[in-house]
Every structure is written in C-alpha cells, then in structure tokens.
C-alpha positions in Angstrom: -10.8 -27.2 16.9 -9.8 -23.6 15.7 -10.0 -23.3 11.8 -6.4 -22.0 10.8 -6.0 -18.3 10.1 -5.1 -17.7 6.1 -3.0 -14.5 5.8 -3.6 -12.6 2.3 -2.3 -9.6 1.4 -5.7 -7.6 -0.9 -3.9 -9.2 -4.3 -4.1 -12.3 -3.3 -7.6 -12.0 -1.6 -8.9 -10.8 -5.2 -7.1 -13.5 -7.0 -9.0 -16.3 -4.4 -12.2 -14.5 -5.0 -12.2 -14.4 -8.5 -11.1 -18.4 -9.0 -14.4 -19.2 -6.3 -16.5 -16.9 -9.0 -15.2 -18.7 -12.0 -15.5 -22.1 -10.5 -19.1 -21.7 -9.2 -20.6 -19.5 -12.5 -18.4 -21.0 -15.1 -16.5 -24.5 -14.6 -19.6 -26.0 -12.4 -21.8 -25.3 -15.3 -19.5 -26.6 -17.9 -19.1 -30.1 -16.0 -23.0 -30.5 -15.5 -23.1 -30.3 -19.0 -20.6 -33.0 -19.6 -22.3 -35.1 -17.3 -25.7 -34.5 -18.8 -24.1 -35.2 -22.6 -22.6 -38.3 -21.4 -25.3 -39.8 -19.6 -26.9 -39.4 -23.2 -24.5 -42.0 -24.8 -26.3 -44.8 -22.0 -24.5 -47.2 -20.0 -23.0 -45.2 -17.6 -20.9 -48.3 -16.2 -18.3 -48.2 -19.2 -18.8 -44.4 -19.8 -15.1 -42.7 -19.3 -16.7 -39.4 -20.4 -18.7 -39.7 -17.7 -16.5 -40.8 -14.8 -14.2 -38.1 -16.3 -17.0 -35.7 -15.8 -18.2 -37.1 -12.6 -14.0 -36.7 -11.0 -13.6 -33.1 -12.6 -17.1 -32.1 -11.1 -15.9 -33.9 -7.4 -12.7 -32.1 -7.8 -14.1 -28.4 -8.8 -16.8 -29.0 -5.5 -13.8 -29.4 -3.4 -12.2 -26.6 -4.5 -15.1 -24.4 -4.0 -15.0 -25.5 -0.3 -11.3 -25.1 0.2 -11.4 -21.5 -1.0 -14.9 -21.0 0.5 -12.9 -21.7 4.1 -10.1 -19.7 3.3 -11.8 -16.8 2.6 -13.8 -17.3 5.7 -10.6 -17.9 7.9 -8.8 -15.0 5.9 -7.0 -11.8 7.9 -6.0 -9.4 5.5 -2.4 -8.0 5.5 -2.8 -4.4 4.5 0.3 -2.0 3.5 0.0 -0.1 7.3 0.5 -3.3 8.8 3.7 -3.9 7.0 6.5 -2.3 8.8 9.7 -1.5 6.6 11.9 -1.7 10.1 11.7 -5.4 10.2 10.6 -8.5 7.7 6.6 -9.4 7.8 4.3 -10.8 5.9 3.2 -8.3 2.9 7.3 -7.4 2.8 9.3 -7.5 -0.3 13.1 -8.3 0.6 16.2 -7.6 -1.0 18.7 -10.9 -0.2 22.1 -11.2 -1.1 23.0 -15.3 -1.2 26.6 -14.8 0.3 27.8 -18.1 -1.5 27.0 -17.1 -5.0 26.7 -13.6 -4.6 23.4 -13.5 -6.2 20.5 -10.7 -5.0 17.5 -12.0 -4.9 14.2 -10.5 -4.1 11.1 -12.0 -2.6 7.4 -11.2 -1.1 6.6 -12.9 2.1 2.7 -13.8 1.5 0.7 -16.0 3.5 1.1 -19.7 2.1 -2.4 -19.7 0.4 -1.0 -16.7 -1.9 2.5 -18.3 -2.1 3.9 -18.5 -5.6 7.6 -19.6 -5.7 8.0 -19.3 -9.4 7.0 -15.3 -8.9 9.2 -15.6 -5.8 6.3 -15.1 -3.7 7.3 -17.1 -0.7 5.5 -18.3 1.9 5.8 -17.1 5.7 5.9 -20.7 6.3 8.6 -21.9 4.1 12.5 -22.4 5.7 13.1 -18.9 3.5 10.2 -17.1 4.7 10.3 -18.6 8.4 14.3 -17.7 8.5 13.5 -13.9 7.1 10.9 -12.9 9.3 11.5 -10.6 11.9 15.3 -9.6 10.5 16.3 -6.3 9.8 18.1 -4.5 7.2 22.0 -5.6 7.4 21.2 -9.1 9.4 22.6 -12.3 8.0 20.3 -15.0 8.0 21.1 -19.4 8.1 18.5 -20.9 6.0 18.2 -24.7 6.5 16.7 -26.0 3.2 17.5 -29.9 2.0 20.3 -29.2 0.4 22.2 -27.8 3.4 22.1 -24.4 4.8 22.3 -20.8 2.6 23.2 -17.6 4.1 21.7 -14.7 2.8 22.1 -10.9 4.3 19.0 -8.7 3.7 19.9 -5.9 1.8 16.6 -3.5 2.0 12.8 -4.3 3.2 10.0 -2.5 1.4 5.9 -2.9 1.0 
C-alpha cells in the first residue's frame, strides 16, 4: 500500500523538523534519565516513576516515527505553486460568513500543518475541502455539524 502524501508548505516543514530534532537530542535523553533514576529506587513492579517514564519514553518513540514518515512522504507546497486565480493549498483567504457578516481569514495547509486556533485550516477539513478550487467572488455551502455556513471569498493571496 501507498504511504499517504503529507503536503507542507516550507513553515510547516521547519516546524516538523525541528520537533523530530528536539525529540531525538533532547526529550529521548531526558526520559532515559528518568528511567535510569527510577530503576535506582528498586522494585520496578510498584515504581509509578518508572512506568511514567517507561509511557513518556513509548510515547516520544512514536512520535519520532510519525514525523520520521511524514517528512519522508512530504511534497512541499512552495509560493509558485500557489496560484492567486483560484484557492490551493499554501493560500490565505479572505471569507465573508454571509449569516453573521463576519470576514474571516484562513491558510489552507496540508492537515499535518493544520492549526485551527491560528486559522490554519486543513485542505481536508469541510472549510478547506469547500474552498478549494473557488475563485474570487464565489459563494461557497460549507456542511459542518452544526448545519451549513455560506461564506463568499472576498480575495486569495500567498
């Protein structure tokens, strides 16, 4: 089976390959420790600083490999791939939410990058899936749980 292509813009590539670095050079070594120190208090079957130790270090190691097969998968979105004619990943869109007449604007990013809080959205989520492809002046149905929002996309830049 086909590993899944992860779309990054360079940002988000940098921000992935830093959080590998600090897990590998930094957090691995920090857990060993904690292992090592409690496996000095003895019996490791009652030993929560241990089994705390031993989850953080299985957790970190999975990590690693997640982000160790995204980076391998990764295509990287560059500015000349992002066209200003229509939405794409790597655009930054300028919505109007015709209900509450709210403008709202939002980077499409790949989902690994996808940070709704800094209304990074993903090209996979109902917003990002609905916007993609649309021009300037288009109003465009978004399906989300709480019923359907309309929003009409106001300007598309890099």
């Amino acid at each position: 089976m086909a590993e899944k292509e992860v779309l990054l813009t360079p940002e988000g590539l940098q921000k992935l390959e830093e959080e590998l670095e600090h897990l590998k050079s930094v957090k691995r070594r920090e857990v060993a420790e904690r292992i090592k120190l409690a496996i000095s208090y003895g019996d490791l079957s009652e030993n929560s600083e241990y089994e705390d130790a031993k989850n953080e270090q299985a957790f970190i190691e999975g990590r690693i490999m997640t982000l160790e097969k995204m980076l391998r998968n990764a295509r990287i979105i560059q500015d000349d791939d992002v066209n200003t004619d229509v939405v794409s990943i790597g655009s930054t869109v300028r919505v109007k939410d015709l209900e509450f007449d709210e403008e709202i604007e939002y980077t499409i990013v790949g989902s690994a990058e996808a940070d709704p809080a800094s209304n990074k959205i993903s090209n996979e989520s109902p917003v990002g899936r609905a916007l993609l492809g649309k021009k300037v002046g288009q109003t465009v149905d978004v399906v989300v749980p709480a019923g359907t929002i309309q929003f009409q996309i106001l300007s598309i830049k890099r």
